[in-house]
N, C-alpha and C positions, 0 to 999 in steps of 0.2 A: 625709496630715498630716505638718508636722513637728514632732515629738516636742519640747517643752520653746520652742516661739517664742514671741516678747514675746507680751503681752496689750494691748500700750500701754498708754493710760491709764486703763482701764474700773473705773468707780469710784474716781479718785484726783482732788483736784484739781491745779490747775499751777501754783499759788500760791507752789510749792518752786523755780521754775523759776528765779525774778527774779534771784537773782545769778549763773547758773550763766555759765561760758564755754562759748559753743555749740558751741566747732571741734573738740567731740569725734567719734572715728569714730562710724559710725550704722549699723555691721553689720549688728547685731541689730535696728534701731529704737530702742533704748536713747539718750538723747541725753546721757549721764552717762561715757563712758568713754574713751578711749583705746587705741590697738591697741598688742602690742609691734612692736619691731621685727623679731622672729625667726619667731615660730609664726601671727601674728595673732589674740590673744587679747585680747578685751575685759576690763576689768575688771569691767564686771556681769554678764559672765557667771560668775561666780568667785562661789562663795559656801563659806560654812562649816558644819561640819556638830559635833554632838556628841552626845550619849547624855543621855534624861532620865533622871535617876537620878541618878548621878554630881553632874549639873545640876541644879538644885532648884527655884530660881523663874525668875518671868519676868523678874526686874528681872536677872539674869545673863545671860538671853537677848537682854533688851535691851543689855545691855555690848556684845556682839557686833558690835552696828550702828556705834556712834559712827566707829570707824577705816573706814568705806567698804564694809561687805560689802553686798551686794545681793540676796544667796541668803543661805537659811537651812533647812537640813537637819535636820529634828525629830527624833529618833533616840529609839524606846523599847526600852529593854533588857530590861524583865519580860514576863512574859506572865502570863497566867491570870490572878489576883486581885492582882501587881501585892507591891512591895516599894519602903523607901525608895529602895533602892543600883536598883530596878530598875523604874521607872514604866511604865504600861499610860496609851492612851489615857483609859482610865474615872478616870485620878490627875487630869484637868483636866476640872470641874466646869465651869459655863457664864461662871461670871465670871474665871476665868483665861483659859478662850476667849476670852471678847471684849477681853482685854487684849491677846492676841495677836491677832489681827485688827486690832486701833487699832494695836498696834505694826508691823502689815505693812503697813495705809495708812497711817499716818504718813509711813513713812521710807521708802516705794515701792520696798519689796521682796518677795520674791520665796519664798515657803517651799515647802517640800518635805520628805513625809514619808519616813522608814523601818519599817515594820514590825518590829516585834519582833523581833533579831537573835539568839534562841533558836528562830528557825524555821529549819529547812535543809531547805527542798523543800517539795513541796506532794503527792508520791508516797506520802507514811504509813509513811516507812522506819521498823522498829524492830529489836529485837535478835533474834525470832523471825522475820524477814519484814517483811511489810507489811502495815498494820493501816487499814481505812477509815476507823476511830475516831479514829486518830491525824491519818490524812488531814485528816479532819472539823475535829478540835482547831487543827491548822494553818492549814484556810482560814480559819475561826473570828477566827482573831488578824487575818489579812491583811483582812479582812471589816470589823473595828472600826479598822484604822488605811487602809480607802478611808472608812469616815464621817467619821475624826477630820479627815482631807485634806479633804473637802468642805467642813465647818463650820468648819476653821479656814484649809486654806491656800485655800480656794475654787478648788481644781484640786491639776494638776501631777502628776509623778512620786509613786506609792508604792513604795517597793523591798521586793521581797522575797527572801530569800537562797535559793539553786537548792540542789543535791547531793541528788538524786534517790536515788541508789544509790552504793555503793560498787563501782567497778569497775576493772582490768585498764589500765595505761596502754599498756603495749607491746602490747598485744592490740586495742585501738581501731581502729577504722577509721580514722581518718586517721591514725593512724600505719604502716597498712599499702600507702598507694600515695601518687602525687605528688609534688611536691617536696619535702616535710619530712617522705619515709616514714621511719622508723625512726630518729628526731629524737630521740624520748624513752622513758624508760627506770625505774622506781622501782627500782631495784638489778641488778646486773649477771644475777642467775638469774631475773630474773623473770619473763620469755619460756620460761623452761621450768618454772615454779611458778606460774604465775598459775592464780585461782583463780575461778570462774563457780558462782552461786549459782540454784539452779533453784524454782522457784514453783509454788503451788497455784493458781490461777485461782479456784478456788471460796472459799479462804479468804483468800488472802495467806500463809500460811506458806510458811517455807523447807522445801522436802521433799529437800533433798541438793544439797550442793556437792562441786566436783572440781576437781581439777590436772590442768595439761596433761600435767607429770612421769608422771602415774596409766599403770596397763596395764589393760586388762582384758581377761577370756576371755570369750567367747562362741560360742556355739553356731555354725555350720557351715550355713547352712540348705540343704538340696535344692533342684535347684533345674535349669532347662536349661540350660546353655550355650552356645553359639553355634553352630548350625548341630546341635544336637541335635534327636532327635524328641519332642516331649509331645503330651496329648492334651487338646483343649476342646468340651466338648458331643460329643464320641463321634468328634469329627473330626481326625484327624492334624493335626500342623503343626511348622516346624522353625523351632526359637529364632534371632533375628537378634542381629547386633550391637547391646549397648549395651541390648535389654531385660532385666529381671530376672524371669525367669518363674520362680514357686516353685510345685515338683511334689511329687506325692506319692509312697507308695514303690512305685506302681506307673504314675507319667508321668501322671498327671493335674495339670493345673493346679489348685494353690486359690490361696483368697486371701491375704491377707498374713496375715491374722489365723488361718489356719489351716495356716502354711507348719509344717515336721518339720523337725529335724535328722538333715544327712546322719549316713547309719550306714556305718561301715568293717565290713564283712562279714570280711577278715581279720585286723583287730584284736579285731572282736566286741567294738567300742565305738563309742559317737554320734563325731563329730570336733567338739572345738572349736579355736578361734584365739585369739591375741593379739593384742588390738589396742592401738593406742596414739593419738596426738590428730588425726595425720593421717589414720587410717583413719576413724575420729569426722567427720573432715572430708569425705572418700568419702561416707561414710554418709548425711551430712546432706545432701548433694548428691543423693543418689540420691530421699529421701525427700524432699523441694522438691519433685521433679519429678514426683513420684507423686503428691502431695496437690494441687498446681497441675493435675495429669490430671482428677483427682475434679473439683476445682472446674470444669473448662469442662465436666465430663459432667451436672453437677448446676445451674449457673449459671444454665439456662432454668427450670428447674424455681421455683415458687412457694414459698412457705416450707410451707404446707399439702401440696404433694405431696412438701416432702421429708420431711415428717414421717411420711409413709403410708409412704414408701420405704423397705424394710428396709436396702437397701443403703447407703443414708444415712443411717441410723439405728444401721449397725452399723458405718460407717465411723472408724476412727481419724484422721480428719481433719476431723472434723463440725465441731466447735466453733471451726476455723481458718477452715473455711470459712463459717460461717456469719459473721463477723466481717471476712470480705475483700468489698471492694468490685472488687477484680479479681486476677486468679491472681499479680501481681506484690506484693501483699497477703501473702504467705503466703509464709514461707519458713522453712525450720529451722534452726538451729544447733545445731554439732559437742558442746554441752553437753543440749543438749534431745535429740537422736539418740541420743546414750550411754543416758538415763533412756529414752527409748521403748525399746530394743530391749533394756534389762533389765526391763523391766517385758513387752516380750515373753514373753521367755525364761520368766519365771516363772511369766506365764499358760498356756504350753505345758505348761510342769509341771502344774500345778494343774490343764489342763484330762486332761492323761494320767492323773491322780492320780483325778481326776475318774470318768473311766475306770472304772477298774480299779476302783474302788469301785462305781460303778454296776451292773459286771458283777459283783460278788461280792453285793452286795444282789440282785440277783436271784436266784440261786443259791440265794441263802437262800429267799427267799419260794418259790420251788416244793420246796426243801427241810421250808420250814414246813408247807405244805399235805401231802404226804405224810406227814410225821409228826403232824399232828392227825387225818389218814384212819386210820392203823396204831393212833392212840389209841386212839378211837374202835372199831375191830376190835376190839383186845383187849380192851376193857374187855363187849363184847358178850360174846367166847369165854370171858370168866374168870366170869360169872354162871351161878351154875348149875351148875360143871361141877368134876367131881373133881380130883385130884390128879392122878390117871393120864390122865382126858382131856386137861389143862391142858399137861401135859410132851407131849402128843401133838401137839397143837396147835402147843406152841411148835418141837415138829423140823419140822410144816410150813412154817411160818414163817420155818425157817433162812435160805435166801438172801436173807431182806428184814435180819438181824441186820447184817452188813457194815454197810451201807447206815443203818441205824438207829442205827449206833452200839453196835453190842451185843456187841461180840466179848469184854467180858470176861469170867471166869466168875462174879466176884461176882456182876455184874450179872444173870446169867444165872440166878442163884437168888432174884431176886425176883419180882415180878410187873412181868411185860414191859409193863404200860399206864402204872406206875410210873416205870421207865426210860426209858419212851418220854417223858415229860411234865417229867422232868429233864432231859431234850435236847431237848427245842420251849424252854426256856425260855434254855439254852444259845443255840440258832438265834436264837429271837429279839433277843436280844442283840444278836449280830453283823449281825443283821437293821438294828437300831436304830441300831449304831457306823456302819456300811457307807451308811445312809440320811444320817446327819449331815454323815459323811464326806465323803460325795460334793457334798451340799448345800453346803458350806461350798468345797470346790475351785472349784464353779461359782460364788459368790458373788465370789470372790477373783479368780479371771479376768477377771467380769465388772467390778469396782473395780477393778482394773489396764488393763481398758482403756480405763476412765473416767478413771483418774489421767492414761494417753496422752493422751487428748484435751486434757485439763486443762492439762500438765503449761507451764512458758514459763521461759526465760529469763528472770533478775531484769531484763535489761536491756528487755526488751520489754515485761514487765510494768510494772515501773516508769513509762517513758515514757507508758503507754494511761493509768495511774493519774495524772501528773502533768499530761498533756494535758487531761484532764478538770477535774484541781481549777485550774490556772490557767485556763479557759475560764470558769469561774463563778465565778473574783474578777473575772477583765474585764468581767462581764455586772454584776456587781456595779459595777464603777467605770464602767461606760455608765452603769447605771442612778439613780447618787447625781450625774453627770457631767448629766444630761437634766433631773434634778431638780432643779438651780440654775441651768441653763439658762430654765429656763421661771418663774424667780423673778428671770431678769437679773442674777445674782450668780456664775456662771461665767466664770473667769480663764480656762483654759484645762482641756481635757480632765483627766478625774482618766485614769491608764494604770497598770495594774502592769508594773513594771519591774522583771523579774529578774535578780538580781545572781550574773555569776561569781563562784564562793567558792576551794573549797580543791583543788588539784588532783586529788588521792585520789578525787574524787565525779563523778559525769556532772554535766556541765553547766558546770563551770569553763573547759573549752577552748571556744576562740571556733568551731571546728564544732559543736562540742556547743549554744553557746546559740544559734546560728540555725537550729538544726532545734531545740530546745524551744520558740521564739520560733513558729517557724512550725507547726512542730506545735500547738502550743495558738492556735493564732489558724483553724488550719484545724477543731479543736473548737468554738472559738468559734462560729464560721461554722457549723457544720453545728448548731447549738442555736440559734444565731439564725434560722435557714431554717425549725429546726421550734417555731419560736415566731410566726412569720408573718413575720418579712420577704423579701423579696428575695434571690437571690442577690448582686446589686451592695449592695445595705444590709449585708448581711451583712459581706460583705468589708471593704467599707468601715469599718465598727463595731470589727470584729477589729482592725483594722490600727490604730486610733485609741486602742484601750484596753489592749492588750498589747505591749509592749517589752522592751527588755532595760536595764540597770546595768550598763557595763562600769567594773569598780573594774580599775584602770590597776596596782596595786600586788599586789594576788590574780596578775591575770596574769604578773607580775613574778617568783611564786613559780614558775613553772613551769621557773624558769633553772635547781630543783634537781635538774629529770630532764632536763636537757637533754644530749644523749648526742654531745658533742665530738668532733673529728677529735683522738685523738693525734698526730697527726702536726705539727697546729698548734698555734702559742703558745694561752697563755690569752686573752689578748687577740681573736685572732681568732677565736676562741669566741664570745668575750664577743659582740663584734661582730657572727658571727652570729645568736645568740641576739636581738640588739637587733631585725637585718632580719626575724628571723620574727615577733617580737610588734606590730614597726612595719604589716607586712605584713597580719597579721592583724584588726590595729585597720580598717586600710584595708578589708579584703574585708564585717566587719561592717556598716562605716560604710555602705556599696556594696550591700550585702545590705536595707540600709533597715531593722534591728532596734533599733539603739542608741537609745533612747530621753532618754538620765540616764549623767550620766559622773562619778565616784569617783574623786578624786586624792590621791592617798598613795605612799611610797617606801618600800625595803628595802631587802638586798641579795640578794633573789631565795631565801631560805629559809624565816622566816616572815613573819607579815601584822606588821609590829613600826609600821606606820603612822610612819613619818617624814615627814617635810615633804618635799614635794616637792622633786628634788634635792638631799636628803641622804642618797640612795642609790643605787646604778645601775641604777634604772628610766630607761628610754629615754624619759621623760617627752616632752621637747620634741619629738621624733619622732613621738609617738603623738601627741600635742593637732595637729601638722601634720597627719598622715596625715587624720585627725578633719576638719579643717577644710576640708583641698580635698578630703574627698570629701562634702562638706557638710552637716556636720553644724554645727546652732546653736543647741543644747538648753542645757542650764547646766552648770557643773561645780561638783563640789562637794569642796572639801579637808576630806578627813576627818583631825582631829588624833588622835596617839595616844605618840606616846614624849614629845612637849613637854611635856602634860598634868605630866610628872614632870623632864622635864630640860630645861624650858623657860620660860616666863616666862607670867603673865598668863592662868591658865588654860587655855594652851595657844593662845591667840591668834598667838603670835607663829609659829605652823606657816602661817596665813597670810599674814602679813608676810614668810616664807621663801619663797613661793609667788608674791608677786611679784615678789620680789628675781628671783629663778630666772629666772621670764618675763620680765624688763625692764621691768617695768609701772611706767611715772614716778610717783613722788609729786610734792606739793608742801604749803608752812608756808603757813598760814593768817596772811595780813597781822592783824598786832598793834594798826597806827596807822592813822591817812587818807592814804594815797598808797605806803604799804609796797608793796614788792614780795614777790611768792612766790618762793620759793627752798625749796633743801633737798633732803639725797639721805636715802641710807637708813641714811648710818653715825648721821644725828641722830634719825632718828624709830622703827628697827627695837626701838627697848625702851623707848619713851618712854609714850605714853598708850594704851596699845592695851587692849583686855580691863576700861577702868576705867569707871565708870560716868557721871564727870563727860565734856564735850564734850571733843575733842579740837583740839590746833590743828594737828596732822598727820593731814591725809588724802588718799585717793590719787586721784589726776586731778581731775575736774572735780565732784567733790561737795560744794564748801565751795560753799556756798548765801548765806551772808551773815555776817559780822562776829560777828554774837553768838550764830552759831545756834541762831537762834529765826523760827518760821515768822511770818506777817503776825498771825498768830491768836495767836500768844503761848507756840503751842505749842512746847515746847524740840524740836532738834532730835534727842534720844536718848530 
């Protein structure tokens, strides 16, 4: 599919057609426009975008149209139950809809929603973690503006805005290989401060974040090394290169879950180490390749026999592997390694601790039982029997006193069944702490090795969470996309379109959104297969209903990590900076994600929405890159500083948007044999934004003299 192509005329009629000059380019299909001479950009494909809210009715929306625009970008800025300053779908009731709808066939344009620009993500970031609720609440909104897309623009683009997670830019994967490794930067320490937030899989909470700066000690473990002897099942064997065999303190192999810390016999202390991010990095390397072991040992195995499997059951990699679909599926990171091998650590404790309590509880219990048998004795020898027998008694008894507890001599002048039953209650005690005690170390073990399994990097959490929830808005905009389908009222596909946002988030770099793109279209896919279709339907469906919003100005902000050669002027900076965002617009376009394209300008620090080319976004670069690598979707200019230092509600950021791209205008003959004429210094502040007809419009859309259709219907 391509993302954003004409509809033609489906559902219009061509009655608009009669005064038009035909010798417009026909790029798109469109027979309304003109190309420039620089970029190749039509005029219809240029639309305008604003905020409901702000915007209040339709008859404002309608203003839009009079000056030429073709596209029309719905923008709701509330969410939930909606405010004046911030309208929800649910603000336009059925007869505002069908205003707009007569106002999209009327003037044979072209709309296109935004979801709620108080969504960032579809992952359920919040201030604790990650919350499914929140997840929930999020697709919730994108859910009601694929309906509001259906019923009112009858397709098209819905954007919705990405930033999954807050993450690490110097630490990214693409900024660590290729040709623009180590390009960007959020301040010069932050390659040694950056900072990785670790995840509960079972709830979403964050359960600990770390700095690379960070040290930490740990244990030492026992262990063979290379060309040493240990021993497995009873049988000699010598450690090779590059295994990590962990022994016990007498050369047997155990398991990981039951390796010791080595003991320095002349310091007469365990040994620990320091480690720091690279050894974190060792670490996680080691542990990849041992959980990818597990995985090809257990991969045949059926989910029912790994369930019987103790070994799989007690494994610290069960839940990775249950979720990989092959050993390339599974890998660790240097922040997830750190958490498993302190969370080792502790269960070793807990389970020595464990121990030592075990074995002191017992001690007790045949302690207890001896001292309820010596009760019992005495209280037989003390019935009955004199003064002088009783003292006789108790010097037979002497070597059991030690033992009983009896050495004092208070104690010694009462009755010995007395004392005795004062220290069963004692024993018992200890009996009770040493039971708990132990009970509770074992319980703690066993939750730390459950937290292991659990445990994920926010970033991989994240992504599983966001793949998910954009999968079932897409299944959602098939499914409202099928349903006007088969009513004959589908324009084109409804698709969500996620939008790169703020640099600071996953998803704003253009690697980032063609693996969110592609990751959630390959969820897609795997929900459509278990919904009954096909593999090829599947794909196909994905690829139709999930895109991406590249806003051209977002990525303009990343010029403020952008990590310069000193050695070159700024200029050449600058300039490179242009080649990578040029670059990258291209490898998108190439990648086949771009669905929906955002034009707005800055100067590369915040989103300040200038008009195209009133700041040094490499605009014309990116709309070419765009176009020879063929893309013919719409673009849409989102205004934002005009709104306030501009004219006409902000219209006049698209009148700067043509200027920019050379898009001809021309003056609406006045008389019978007038000629058109006219540039931009006459028409750039003239009628634009007003609600009456215009006699300045741009290329070929002046339709007739009085614009008014054959029907009488005005043309605004």
């Amino acid at each position: 599919m391509e993302f954003g192509s004409d509809p033609g005329t489906n559902g219009y009629s061509n009655n608009m057609d009669r005064d038009y000059d035909m010798k417009a380019h026909e790029h798109d299909g469109h027979n309304h426009s003109e190309s420039t001479n620089d970029v190749g950009v039509t005029i219809g494909e240029l639309g305008f975008s604003f905020g409901l809210g702000p915007v209040r009715n339709v008859q404002q929306i309608s203003a839009r149209l009079n000056p030429g625009s073709k596209k029309l970008e719905l923008a709701f800025m509330g969410s939930g139950k909606g405010s004046a300053q911030g309208h929800t779908p649910a603000y336009y009731g059925e007869k505002q809809r069908q205003a707009l709808r007569e106002i999209q066939k009327a003037n044979r344009v072209d709309i296109t929603t935004h979801s709620t620009t108080q969504v960032t993500g579809l992952a359920g970031q919040g201030q604790r973690g990650f919350s499914h609720e929140a997840a929930a609440q999020s697709l919730e909104e994108v859910r009601r503006a694929i309906e509001f897309a259906a019923d009112v623009a009858r397709g098209g683009p819905v954007v919705v805005h990405t930033g999954e997670y807050n993450r690490a830019v110097s630490d990214a994967n693409w900024n660590q290989s290729g040709k623009w490794a180590g390009k960007f930067e959020k301040h010069e320490k932050e390659a040694e401060h950056a900072e990785f937030m670790l995840i509960d899989t079972r709830t979403g909470d964050a359960v600990s974040q770390i700095k690379k700066s960070q040290t930490f000690f740990k244990p030492v473990w026992n262990s063979a090394k290379e060309g040493q002897e240990y021993y497995e099942g009873g049988h000699k064997k010598l450690a090779k290169k590059g295994e990590e065999i962990y022994i016990d303190y007498y050369k047997n192999k155990v398991k990981r879950s039951g390796r010791l810390p080595q003991y320095d016999q002349e310091k007469e202390t365990f040994i620990t180490k320091e480690y720091n991010w690279g050894d974190l990095v060792d670490e996680a390397d080691k542990m990849t390749k041992e959980a990818r072991k597990e995985f090809r040992k257990f991969s045949s195995m059926s989910q029912k026999e790994r369930d019987r499997n103790d070994d799989f059951k007690n494994s610290i990699w069960r839940e990775r592997i249950k979720r990989a679909t092959n050993e390339n599926d599974i890998s660790i990171r240097p922040e997830e390694a750190n958490l498993i091998s302190e969370h080792e650590s502790q269960r070793s404790n807990a389970l020595g601790l464990s121990s030592q309590y075990s074995h002191d509880f017992m001690e007790s219990v045949e302690k207890l039982k001896r001292l309820r048998e010596a009760r019992e004795t005495m209280l037989n020898l003390e019935k009955g029997m004199s003064e002088e027998e009783l003292n006789l008694k108790r010097k037979e008894l002497r070597p059991l006193v030690p033992e009983l507890g009896l050495s004092d001599d208070r104690d010694q002048r009462k009755l010995p069944s007395e004392i005795i039953e004062r220290h069963i209650h004692e024993v018992k005690s200890r009996l009770d702490y040493n039971r708990e005690m132990s009970t509770q170390q074992v319980t703690k073990a066993a939750e730390l090795a459950e937290r292991s399994r659990h445990v994920r990097s926010a970033h991989k959490y994240a992504l599983e969470e966001a793949y998910d929830s954009y999968a079932q808005a897409g299944i959602s905009a098939m499914r409202q996309s099928d349903k006007l389908r088969e009513k004959g009222k589908l324009k084109r596909d409804i698709h969500v379109a996620m939008e790169n946002l703020w640099p600071q988030q996953y998803g704003s770099h253009p690697d980032e959104m063609i693996s969110l793109v592609n990751g959630s279209r390959k969820r897609m896919e795997k929900r459509l297969v278990q919904m009954g279709f096909n593999q090829e339907q599947a794909q196909k469906r994905s690829k139709s209903h999930i895109s991406a919003t590249l806003d051209v100005g977002h990525l303009n902000t990343w010029r403020k990590y952008w990590k310069g050669d000193h050695k070159k002027s700024i200029q050449a900076n600058d300039k490179e900076f242009d080649k990578w965002a040029v670059e990258k617009v291209a490898q998108m376009t190439r990648a086949g994600v771009i669905g929906h394209i955002h034009l707005d300008d800055n100067y590369g620090y915040n989103d300040d929405h200038l008009a195209p080319g009133e700041g040094n976004a490499p605009i014309k670069g990116m709309i070419k890159a765009l176009k020879e690598n063929g893309y013919k979707g719409d673009m849409i200019v989102e205004p934002g500083a005009d709104f306030s230092t501009g004219s006409h509600n902000g219209f006049s950021a698209m009148t700067k948007t043509w200027e920019h791209l050379n898009i001809p205008v021309h003056q609406g003959a006045r008389g019978k044999g007038a000629a058109r004429s006219g540039g931009w210094k006459d028409v750039q502040y003239g009628w634009f934004g007003q609600n009456q007809p215009a006699y300045f419009v741009a290329g070929h859309y002046i339709p007739s003299e009085d614009f008014k259709l054959w029907s009488g219907v005005p043309f605004d």
